[in-house]
C-alpha positions as CSV (number, residue, x, y, z in Angstrom):
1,X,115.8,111.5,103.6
2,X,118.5,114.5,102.1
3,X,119.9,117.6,104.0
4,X,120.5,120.1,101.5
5,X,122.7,123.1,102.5
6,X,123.2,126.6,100.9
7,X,124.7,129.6,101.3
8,X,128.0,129.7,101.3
9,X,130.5,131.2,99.5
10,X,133.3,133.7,99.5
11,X,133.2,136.8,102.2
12,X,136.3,139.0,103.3
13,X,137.3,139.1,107.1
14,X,135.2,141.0,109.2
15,X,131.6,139.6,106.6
16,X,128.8,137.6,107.1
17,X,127.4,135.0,105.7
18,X,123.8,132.6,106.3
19,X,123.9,129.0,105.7
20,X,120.7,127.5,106.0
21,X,119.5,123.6,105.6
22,X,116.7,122.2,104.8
23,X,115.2,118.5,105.5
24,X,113.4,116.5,103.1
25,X,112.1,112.8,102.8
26,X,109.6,110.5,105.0
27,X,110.7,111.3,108.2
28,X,108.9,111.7,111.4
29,X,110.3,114.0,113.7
30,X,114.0,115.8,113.8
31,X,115.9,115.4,117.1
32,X,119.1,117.4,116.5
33,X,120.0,119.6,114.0
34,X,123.1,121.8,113.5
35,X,126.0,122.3,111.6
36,X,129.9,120.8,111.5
37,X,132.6,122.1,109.6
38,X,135.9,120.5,108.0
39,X,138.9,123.0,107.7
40,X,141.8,122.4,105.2
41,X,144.2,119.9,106.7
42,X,142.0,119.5,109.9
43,X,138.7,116.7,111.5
44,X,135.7,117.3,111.4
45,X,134.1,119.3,114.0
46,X,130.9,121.1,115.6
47,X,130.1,124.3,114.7
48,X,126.5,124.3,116.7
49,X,123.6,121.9,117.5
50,X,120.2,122.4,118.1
51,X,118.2,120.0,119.7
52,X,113.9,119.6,119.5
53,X,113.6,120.7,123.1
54,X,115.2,123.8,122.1
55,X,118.8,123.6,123.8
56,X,121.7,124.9,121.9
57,X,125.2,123.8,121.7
58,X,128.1,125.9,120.4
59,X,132.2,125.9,119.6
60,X,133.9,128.0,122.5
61,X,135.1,129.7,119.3
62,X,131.9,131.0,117.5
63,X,129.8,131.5,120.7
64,X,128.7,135.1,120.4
65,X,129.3,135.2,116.6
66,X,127.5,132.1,114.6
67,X,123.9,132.3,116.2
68,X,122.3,129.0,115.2
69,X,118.0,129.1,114.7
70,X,115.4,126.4,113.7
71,X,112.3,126.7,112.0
72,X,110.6,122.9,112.9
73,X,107.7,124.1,110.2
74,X,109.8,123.8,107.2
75,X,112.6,121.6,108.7
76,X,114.6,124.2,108.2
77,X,118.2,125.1,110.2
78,X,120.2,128.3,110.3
79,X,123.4,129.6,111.1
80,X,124.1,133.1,111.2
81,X,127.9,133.6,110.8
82,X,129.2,137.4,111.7
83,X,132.6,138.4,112.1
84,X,134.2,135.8,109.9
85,X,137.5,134.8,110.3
86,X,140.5,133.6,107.9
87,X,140.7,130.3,110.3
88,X,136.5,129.6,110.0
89,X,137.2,128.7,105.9
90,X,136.0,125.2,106.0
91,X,133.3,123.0,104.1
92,X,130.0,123.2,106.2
93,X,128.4,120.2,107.1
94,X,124.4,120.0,107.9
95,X,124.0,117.4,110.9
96,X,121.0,116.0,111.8
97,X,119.7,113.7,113.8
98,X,116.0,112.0,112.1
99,X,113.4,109.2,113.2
100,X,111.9,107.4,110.1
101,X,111.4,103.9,111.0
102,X,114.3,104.7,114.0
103,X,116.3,107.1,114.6
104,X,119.1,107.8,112.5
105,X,121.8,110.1,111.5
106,X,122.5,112.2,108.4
107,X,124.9,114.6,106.8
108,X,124.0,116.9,103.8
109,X,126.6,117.4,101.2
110,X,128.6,120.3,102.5
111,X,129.0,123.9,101.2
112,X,132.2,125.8,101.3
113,X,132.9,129.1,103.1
114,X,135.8,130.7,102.3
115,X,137.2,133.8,104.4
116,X,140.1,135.8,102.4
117,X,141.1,139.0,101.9
């Protein structure tokens, strides 16, 4: 099973950017899925979650900025990030949460976002 991330890169305050994930492997169903982020100097922490039943989970600080979406066809996560701040450069981490023979937890590889001006 691999979580492979893209779309990240290097955006001025105020740009966007889309990261997106996508799933691969024997697996039979995805539980959660969503991203974390590590800044420079800081833990690692969640950006936003999805779950299967559709509920969403986001930091106080993105809500209203960083819309996360799932397409469960191609295993397949999102996250829309608008406005971006100096303080949201961080590696991105895709999170989720897979049954193969149980359920399990994986992290992809990361992708860095850097916001500068």
């Amino acid at each position: 099973v691999q979580l492979v991330e893209s779309g990240g890169g290097s955006v001025q305050p105020g740009g966007s950017l889309r990261l997106s994930c996508v799933a691969s492997g024997s697996f039979v169903a995805i539980h959660t899925m969503g991203w974390y982020r590590r800044a420079p100097g800081k833990g690692r922490e969640l950006v936003a979650m999805t779950s299967s039943s559709g509920t969403m989970n986001y930091a106080d600080s993105v809500k209203g900025r960083f819309p996360i979406a799932r397409d469960n066809a191609k295993s397949t996560v999102f996250l829309e990030m608008n406005n971006l701040k100096p303080e949201n450069t961080a590696i991105y981490y895709c999170n989720a949460t897979m049954r193969t023979s149980a359920f399990a937890n994986y992290w992809g590889q990361g992708t860095q976002v850097t916001v500068s001006s």
